[in-house]
N, C-alpha and C positions, 0 to 999 in steps of 0.2 A: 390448541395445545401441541407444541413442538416436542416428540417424542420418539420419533423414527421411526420408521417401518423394517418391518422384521421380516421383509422379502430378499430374498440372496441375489435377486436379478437387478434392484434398485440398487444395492448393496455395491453391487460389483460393475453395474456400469458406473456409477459415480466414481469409485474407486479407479476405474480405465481412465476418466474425464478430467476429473479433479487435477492430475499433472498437466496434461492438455491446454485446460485453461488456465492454469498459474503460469505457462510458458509463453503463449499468448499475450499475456497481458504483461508478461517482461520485454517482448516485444515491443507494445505498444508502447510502452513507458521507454525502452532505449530509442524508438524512431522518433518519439514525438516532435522534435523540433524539424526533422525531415519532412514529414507527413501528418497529414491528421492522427491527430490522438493525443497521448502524453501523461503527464502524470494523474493530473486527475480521472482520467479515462482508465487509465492502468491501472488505480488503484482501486479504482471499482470495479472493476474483473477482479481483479485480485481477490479483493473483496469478497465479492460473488461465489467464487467456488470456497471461502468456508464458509457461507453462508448454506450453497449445497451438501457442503457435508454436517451440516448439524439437520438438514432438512432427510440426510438418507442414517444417519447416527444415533441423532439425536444429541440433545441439550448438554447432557452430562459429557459424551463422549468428547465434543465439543471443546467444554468448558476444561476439560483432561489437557487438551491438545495445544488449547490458547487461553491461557487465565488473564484476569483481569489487569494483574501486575506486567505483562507480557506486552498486551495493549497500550498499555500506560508507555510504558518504556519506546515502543515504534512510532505513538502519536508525537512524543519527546524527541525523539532522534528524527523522524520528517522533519517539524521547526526548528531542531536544532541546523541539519544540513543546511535547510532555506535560508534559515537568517544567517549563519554562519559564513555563506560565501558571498553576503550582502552586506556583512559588515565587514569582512575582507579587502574586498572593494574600494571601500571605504576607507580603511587603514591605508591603502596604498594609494590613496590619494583622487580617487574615482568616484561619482554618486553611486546612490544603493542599486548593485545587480548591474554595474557599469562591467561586463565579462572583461572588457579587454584590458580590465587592470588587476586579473588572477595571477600570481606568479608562478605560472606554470612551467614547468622546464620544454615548452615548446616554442618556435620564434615565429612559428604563425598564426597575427592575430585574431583571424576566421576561425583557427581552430580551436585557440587559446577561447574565444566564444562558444563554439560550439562546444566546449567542455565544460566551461561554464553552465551552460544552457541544460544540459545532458544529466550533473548535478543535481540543479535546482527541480527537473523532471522526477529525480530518483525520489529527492525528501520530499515531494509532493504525492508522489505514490505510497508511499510507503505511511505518510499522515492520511490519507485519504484510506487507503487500508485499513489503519485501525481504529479510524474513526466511523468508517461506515460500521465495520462488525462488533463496536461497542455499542452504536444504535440499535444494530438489529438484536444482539444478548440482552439490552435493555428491556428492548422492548419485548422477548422473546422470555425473560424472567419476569417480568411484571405479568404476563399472561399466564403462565403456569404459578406463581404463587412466592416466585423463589426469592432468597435473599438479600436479592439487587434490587425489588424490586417496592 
């Protein structure tokens, strides 16, 4: 049963952390066509630290911060980016996710990709976010009794 602890040490390092790793994991999600990681990696950090803060809060505090309508709308706006610059692509004459037919006000086509690429990173974090922390509310109301569940 997911209900917080009512200790001011767990409390307040989470609290120190929690930005830490949301910064992190925006990291990961802007390097990822650089380096290992990316959106799916980023969104599950992302993820992760509110998942630690319903684990030092708890449920309700939680559920204040990130409603269900909220989720709804991030896993929306991830597929919408993804598909969005793949059917772009497309318009302009390109296969799906073809970057170097984005019409972007820049004339180089590496970058004109890597911008493309950088995009497609963002809505994948950003669905992977809220779809990890609808899983774990799901499963985290089913256990306690609640509404969702």
């Amino acid at each position: 049963m997911i209900i917080g602890y009512e200790n001011v040490i767990i409390k307040t390092i989470c609290r120190m952390l929690i930005p830490f790793i949301q910064l992190f994991s925006i990291y990961v999600i802007m390097h990822g066509h650089y380096s290992p990681g990316g959106g799916f990696q980023g969104g599950v950090i992302l993820g992760a630290s509110f998942i630690l803060l319903v684990i030092a809060y708890g449920l309700e505090e939680s559920r204040r911060r990130m409603s269900l309508k909220a989720l709804t709308i991030y896993a929306s706006l991830g597929l919408f980016i993804y598909s969005g610059i793949g059917a772009v692509c497309i318009l302009m004459g390109g296969n799906y996710l073809d970057y170097g037919r984005l019409p972007l006000p820049v004339s180089s086509i590496p970058t004109i990709r890597a911008m493309g690429i950088l995009g497609i990173e963002i809505g994948v974090g950003i669905g992977v976010m809220a779809i990890m922390i609808s899983i774990f509310l799901a499963i985290a109301s089913y256990e306690t009794g609640g509404e969702d569940g």
